[in-house]
C-alpha positions as CSV (number, residue, x, y, z in Angstrom):
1,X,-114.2,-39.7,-79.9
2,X,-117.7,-38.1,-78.6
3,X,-117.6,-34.7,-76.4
4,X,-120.5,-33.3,-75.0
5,X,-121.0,-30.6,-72.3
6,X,-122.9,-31.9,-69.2
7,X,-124.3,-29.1,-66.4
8,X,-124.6,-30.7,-63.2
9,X,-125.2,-28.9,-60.0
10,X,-123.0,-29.9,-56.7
11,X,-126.1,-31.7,-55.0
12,X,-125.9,-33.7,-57.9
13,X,-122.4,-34.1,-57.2
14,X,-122.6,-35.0,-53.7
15,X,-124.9,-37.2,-53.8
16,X,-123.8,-40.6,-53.1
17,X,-120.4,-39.3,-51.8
18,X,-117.9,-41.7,-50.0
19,X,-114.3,-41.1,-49.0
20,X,-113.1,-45.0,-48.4
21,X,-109.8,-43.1,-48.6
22,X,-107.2,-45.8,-50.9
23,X,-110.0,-47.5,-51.4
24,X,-111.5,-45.0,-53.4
25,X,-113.5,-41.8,-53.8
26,X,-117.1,-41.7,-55.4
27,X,-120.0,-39.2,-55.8
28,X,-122.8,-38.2,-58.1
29,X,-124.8,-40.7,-56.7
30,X,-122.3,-43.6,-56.8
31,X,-121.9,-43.7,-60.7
32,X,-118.7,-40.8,-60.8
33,X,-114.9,-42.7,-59.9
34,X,-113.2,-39.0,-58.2
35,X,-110.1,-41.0,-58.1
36,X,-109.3,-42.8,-60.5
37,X,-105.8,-44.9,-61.0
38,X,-104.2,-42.2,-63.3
39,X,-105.6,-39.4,-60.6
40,X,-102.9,-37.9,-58.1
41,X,-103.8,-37.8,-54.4
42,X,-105.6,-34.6,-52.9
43,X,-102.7,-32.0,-53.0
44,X,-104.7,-29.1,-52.5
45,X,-103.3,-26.4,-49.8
46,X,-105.9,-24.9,-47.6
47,X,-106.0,-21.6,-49.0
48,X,-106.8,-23.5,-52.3
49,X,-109.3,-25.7,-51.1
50,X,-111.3,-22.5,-49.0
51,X,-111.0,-20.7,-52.4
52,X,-112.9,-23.1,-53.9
53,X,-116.1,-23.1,-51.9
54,X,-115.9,-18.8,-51.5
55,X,-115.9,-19.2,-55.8
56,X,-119.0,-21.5,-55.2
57,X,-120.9,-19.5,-52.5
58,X,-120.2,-16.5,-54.9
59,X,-122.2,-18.2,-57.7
60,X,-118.2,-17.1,-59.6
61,X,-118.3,-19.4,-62.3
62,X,-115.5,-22.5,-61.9
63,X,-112.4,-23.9,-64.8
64,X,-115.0,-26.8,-66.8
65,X,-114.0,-29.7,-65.6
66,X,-113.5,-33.4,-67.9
67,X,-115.2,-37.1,-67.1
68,X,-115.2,-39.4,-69.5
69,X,-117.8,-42.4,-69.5
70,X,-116.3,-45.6,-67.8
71,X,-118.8,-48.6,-68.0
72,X,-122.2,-47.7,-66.8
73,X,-120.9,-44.7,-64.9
74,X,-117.9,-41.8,-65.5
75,X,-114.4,-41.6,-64.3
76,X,-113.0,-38.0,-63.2
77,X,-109.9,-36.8,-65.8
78,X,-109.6,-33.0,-64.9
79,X,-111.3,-31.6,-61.7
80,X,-110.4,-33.8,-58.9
81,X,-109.3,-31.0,-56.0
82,X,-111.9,-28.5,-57.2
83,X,-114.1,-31.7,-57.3
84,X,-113.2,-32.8,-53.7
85,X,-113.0,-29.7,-52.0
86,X,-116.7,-29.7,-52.5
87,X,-117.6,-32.8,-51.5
88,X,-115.5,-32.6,-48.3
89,X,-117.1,-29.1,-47.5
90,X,-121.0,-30.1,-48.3
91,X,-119.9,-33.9,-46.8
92,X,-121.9,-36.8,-46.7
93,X,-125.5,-37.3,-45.7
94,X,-126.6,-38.5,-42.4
95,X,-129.3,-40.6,-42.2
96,X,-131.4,-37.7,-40.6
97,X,-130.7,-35.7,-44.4
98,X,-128.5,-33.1,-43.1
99,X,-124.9,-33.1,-44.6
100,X,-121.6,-33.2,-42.5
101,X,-119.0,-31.4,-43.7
102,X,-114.8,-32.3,-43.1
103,X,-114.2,-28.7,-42.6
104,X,-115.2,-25.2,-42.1
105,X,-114.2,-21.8,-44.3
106,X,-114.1,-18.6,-43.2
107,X,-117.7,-16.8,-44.0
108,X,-118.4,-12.6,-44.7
109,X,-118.4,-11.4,-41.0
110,X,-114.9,-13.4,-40.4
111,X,-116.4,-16.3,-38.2
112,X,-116.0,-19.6,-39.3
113,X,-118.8,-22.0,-40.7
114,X,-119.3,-25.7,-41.5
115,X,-121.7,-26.5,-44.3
116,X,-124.6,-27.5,-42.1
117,X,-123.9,-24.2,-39.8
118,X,-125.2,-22.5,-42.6
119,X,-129.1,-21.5,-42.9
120,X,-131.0,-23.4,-45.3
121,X,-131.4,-20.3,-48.1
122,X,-127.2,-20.6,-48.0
123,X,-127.4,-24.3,-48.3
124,X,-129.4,-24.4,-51.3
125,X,-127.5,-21.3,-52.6
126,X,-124.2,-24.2,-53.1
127,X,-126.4,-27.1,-53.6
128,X,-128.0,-25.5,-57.0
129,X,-124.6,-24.2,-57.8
130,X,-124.1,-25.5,-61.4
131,X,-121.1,-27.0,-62.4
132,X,-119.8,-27.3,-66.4
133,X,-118.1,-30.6,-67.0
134,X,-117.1,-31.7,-70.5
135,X,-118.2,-35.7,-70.7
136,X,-115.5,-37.8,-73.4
137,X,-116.9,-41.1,-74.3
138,X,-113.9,-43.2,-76.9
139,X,-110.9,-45.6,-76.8
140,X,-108.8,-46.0,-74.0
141,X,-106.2,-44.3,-75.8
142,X,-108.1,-41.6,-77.2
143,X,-109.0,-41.0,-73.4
144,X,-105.6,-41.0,-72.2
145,X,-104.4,-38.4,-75.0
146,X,-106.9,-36.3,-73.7
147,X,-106.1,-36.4,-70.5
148,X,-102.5,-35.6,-71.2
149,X,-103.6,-32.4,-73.2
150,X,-106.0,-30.9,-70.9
151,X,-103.8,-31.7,-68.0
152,X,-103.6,-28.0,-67.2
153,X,-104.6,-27.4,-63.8
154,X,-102.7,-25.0,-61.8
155,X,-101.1,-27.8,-59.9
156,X,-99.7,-29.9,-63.0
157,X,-99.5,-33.8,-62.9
158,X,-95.7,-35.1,-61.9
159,X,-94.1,-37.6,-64.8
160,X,-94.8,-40.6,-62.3
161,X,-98.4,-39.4,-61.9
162,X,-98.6,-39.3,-65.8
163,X,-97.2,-43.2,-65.5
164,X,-99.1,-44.0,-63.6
165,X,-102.0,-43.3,-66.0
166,X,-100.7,-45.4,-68.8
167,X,-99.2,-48.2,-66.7
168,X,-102.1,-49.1,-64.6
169,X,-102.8,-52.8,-63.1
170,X,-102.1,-55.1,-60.3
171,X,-98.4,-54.5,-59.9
172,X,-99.3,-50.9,-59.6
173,X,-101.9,-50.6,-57.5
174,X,-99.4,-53.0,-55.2
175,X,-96.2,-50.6,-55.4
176,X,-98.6,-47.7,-54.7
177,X,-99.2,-49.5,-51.9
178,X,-95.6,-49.6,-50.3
179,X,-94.3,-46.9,-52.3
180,X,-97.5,-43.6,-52.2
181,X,-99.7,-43.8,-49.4
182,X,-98.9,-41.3,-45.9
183,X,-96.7,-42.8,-44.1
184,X,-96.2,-46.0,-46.0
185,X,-93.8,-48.7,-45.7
186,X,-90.9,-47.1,-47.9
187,X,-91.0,-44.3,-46.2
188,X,-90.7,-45.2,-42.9
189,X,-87.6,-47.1,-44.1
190,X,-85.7,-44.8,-46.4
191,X,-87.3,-40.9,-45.8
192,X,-83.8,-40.1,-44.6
193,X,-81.9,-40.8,-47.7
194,X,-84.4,-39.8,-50.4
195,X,-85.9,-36.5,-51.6
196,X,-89.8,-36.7,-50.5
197,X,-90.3,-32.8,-50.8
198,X,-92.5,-30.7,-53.7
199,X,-92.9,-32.8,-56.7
200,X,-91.0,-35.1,-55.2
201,X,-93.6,-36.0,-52.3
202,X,-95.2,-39.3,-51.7
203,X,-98.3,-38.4,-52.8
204,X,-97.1,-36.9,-55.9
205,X,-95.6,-40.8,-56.4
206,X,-91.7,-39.2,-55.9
207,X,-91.0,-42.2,-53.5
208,X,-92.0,-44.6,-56.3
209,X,-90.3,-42.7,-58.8
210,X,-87.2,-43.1,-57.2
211,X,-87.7,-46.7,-56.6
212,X,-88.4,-47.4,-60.6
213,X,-85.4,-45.5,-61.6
214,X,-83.3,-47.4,-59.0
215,X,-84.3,-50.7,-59.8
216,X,-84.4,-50.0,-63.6
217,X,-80.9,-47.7,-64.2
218,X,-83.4,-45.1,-65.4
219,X,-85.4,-47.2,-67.8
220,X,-88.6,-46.1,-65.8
221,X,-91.4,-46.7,-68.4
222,X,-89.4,-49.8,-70.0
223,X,-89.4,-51.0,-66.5
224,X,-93.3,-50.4,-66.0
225,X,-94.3,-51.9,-69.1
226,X,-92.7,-55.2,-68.6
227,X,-94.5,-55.7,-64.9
228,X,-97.7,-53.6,-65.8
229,X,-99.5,-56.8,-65.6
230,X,-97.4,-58.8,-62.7
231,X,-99.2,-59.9,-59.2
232,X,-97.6,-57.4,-57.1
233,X,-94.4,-55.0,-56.6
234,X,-92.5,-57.4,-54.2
235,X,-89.3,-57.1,-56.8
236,X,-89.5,-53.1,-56.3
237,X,-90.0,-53.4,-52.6
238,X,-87.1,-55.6,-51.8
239,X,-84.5,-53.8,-53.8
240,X,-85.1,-50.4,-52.5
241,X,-84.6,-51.8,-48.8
242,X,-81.3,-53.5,-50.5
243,X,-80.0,-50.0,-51.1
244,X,-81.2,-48.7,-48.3
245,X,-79.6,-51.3,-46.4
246,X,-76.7,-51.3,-48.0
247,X,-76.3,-47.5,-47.9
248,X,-76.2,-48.1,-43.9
249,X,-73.7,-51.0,-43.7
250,X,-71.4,-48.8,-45.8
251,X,-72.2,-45.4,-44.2
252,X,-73.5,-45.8,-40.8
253,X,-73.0,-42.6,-39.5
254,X,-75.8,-41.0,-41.1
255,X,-75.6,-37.3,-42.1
256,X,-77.7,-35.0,-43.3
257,X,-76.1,-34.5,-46.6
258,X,-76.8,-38.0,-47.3
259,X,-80.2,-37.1,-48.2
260,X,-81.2,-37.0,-52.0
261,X,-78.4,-38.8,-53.3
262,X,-78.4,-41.2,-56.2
263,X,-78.0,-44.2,-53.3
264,X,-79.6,-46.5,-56.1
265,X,-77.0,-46.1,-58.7
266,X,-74.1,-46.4,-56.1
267,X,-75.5,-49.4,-55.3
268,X,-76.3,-50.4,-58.6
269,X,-72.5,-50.0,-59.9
270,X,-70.7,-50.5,-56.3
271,X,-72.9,-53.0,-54.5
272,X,-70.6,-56.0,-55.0
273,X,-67.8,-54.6,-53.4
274,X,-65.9,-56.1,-51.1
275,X,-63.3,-53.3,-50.2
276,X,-65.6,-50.5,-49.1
277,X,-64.8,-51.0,-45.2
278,X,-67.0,-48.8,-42.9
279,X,-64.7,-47.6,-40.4
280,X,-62.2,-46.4,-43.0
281,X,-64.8,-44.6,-45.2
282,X,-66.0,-42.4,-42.1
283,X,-62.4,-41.4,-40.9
284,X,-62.1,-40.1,-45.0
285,X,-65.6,-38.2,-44.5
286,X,-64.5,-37.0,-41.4
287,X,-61.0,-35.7,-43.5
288,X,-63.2,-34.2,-46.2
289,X,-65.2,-32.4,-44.9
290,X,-62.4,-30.6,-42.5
291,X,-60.9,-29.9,-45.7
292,X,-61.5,-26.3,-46.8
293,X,-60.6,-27.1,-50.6
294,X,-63.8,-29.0,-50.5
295,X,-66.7,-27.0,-51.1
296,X,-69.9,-29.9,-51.8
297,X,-70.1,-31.6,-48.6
298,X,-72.6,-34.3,-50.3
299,X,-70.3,-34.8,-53.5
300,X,-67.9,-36.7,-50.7
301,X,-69.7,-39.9,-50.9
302,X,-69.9,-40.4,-54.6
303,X,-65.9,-39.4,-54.4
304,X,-65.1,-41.8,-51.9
305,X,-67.3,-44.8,-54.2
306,X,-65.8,-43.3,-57.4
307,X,-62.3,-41.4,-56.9
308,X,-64.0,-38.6,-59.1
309,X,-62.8,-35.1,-57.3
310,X,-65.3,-33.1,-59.5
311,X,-68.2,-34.4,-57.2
312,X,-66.3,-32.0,-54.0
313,X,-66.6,-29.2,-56.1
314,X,-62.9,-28.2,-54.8
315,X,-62.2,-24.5,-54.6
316,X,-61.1,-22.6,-57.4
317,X,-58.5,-19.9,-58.3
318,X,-60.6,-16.5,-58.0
319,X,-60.1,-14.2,-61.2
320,X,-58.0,-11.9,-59.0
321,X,-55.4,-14.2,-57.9
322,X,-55.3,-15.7,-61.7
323,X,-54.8,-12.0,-63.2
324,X,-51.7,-11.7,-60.3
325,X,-50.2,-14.6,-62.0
326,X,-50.5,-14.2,-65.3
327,X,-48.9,-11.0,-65.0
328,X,-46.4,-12.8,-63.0
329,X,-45.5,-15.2,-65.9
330,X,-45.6,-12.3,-68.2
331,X,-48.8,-14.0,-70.2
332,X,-46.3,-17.2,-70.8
333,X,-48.2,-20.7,-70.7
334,X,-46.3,-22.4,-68.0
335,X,-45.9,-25.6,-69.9
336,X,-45.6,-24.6,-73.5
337,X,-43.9,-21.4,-72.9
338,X,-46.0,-19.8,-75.3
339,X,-47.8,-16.0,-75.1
340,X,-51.5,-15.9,-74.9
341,X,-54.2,-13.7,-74.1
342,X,-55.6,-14.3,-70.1
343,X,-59.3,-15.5,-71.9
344,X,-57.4,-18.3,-73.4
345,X,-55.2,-19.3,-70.2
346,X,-56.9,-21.4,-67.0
347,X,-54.9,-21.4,-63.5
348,X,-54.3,-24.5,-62.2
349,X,-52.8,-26.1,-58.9
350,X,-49.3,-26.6,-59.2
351,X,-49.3,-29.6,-56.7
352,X,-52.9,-31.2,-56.8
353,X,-55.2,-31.4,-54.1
354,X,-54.8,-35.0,-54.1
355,X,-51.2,-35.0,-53.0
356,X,-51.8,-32.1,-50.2
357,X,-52.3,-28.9,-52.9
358,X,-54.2,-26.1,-51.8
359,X,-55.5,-23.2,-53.5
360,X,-52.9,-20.3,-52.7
361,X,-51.2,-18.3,-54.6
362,X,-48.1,-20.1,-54.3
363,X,-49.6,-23.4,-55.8
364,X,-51.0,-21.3,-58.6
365,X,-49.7,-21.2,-62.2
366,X,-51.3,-20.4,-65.3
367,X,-51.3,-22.6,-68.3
368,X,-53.0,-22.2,-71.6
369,X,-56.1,-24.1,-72.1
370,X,-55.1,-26.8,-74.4
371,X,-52.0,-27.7,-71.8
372,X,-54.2,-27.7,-69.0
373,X,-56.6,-30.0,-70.1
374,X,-54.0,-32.2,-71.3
375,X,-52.1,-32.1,-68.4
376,X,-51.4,-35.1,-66.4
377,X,-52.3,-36.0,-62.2
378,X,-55.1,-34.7,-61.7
C-alpha cells in the first residue's frame, strides 16, 4: 500500500463543491467523493463546525486528514466534518465568482459574518489556507484496514457506521434509504418504540442497526453479508413494520416506557401467539405498575410475554430490616436450621410476590445461601 502526503489549499478544496445531499457530496474540483458509502452523515454540533473555520481563519494548523485514490479521482476516509464545515462556510460559486456560504460564524468584534461578508484580503486569507491530507492508493482491503485504524476523530464511527463500510452495495444503499435518512420512512413508523438518541441516532445508522439485529436474532454482520449484493432491503423493511405492528395489536395503549425495548426479539420468540389478548394484558400493566413491589416499570412487558419477575426488578429486603431478622432467628438458616455468619445468609419473602407477598418485615426470613437459591416458588 502507497502513502504520500498531499498539501492542498481549501480553494483547492472548494472548488467544484456540490451538496446533492443523499445523492452525494463532492469538491476539489469534482474529482474528491466527501461522502463516501462507509462515511457517516454530517454529525458536527455547531460549536464544532464554527471551531473549525476560527482554526482556519487563524492560519492554526488542522488534524491531517486521509483520501485514498478511487478510480481517476479520491474518496474522503478521515476528515469529512472538518472537510464539510469548510465547504459549507466558503459554499459554492455563483456564476458571477463570488462564493455563497450555508452559514455565518461569529468574527473578532462579536458580529456575525458569511464568507462573502468578508473583505477580499480575509477571503484569500482561508482560500490559501493549506490543508495536509495523507493520499492511500492499494487494495480495497488494505483501504478499509486503514480506515478502521485511523478512525480516530473526536466523534468515533458507530459499529453500524463501520458495517456499513465493509458491507456496501445495492441492498445497502436501499435500507439506508428507509432505515438513515431525516425523517425517513422507519422512523416515522416506529420512533416511539425504538432508541433513536446519541449513537443510536438515525444518522449514526442506530434505526438500521436495530432493524438488522431484529430481523437477524443478533447475527448483524452474518446477516449483511448474505444480502450485501441483493436488489434492495424490502425483507428488512417489511419485518420491522411486522414488529412494530405487532407491538401495537398486542399493546395498544402506548406508554412511554415502551420505548427502547427489545420489541424485535418479543416478537421474534412470541409472535405466533395466539393467547396474548390485548385487553387482558393492559388490565395486568395497569396492576403492575400500581404495585409498589415493582420497581422497573419497562421490565413489565417482557414479564407479561415471559413470566420472568426479574425483568420488574421487585423491591428488596434493605440491609437493615435483614440484620433485624437475623438476629431474630438467632443467625439460624430458616430452612436448614443451621448457624451461619449474616455474609453467608440472603433474606427472602416468606410468601412470594406472586401469590400477594410483600416486602415487610413480617414476610421476611433469612435463609442461608445455598437454601435460598434452591428453594422452590419463586
Amino acid at each position: 500500500m502507497k502513502i504520500e502526503l498531499k498539501n492542498i489549499t481549501v480553494r483547492d478544496l472548494v472548488e467544484g463543491y456540490v451538496d446533492k445531499q443523499e445523492e452525494g457530496v463532492r469538491g476539489y474540483a469534482g474529482k474528491l467523493n466527501i461522502r463516501p458509502a462507509y462515511q457517516r452523515e454530517f454529525i458536527y454540533k455547531e460549536k464544532q463546525r464554527n471551531e473549525v473555520i476560527h482554526t482556519v481563519r487563524k492560519n492554526f494548523p488542522l488534524n491531517t486528514m486521509y483520501w485514498v485514490v478511487a478510480g481517476e479521482g479520491f474518496e474522503l476516509m478521515d476528515g469529512q466534518q472538518r472537510t464539510i464545515s469548510i465547504c459549507q462556510y466558503v459554499g459554492q460559486l455563483g456564476p458571477d465568482g463570488t462564493y455563497i456560504g450555508e452559514f455565518s460564524v461569529e468574527w473578532d468584534d462579536g458580529k456575525p459574518r458569511y464568507f462573502h461578508n468578508l473583505t477580499p484580503g480575509q477571503q484569500n486569507q482561508i482560500l490559501d489556507y493549506e490543508l495536509f491530507i495523507y493520499v492511500c492508493d492499494g487494495e480495497e482491503s488494505e483501504k478499509l484496514k486503514w480506515f478502521e485504524i485511523i478512525n480516530i476523530a473526536s466523534i468515533k464511527l458507530t459499529n453500524q457506521e463501520l458495517r456499513n463500510a465493509i458491507y456496501t452495495g445495492p441492498w445497502l444503499a436501499d435500507a439506508k434509504r428507509w432505515f438513515s435518512k431525516t425523517g425517513c420512512p422507519a422512523y416515522r413508523e416506529g420512533e416511539k418504540y425504538v432508541r433513536t438518541d446519541g449513537d443510536h441516532a438515525v444518522n449514526r445508522q442506530g434505526l438500521l442497526e436495530t432493524a438488522i439485529n431484529w430481523i437477524s436474532g443478533g447475527d448483524i454482520n452474518g446477516y449483511m453479508s448474505a444480502h450485501q449484493h441483493d436488489a434492495d432491503a424490502q425483507e428488512l423493511w417489511q419485518h420491522f413494520q411486522n414488529v412494530i405492528n405487532w407491538t401495537r395489536v398486542v399493546f395498544p395503549s402506548y406508554r412511554k416506557e415502551m420505548k427502547g425495548l427489545d420489541w424485535g426479539r418479543f416478537y421474534r420468540e412470541h409472535g405466533q401467539r395466539s393467547d396474548l389478548n390485548a385487553a387482558t394484558l393492559e388490565a395486568r400493566i395497569k396492576k403492575l405498575l400500581d404495585d409498589d413491589e415493582v420497581q422497573s416499570n419497562k421490565g413489565i412487558y417482557e414479564y407479561l410475554l415471559t413470566g420472568n419477575e426479574k425483568t420488574l426488578n421487585l423491591r428488596a429486603f434493605d440491609d437493615k430490616m435483614k440484620r433485624k431478622v437475623y438476629e431474630q432467628q438467632g443467625g439460624v438458616c430458616r430452612a436448614c436450621r443451621k448457624p451461619f455468619d449474616i455474609a453467608q445468609m440472603e433474606a427472602d419473602h416468606i410468601v412470594p410476590w406472586h401469590k400477594g407477598g410483600k416486602t415487610i418485615l413480617e414476610n421476611c426470613q433469612i435463609l442461608c445461601m445455598i437454601c435460598n437459591r434452591t428453594k422452590g416458588g419463586r
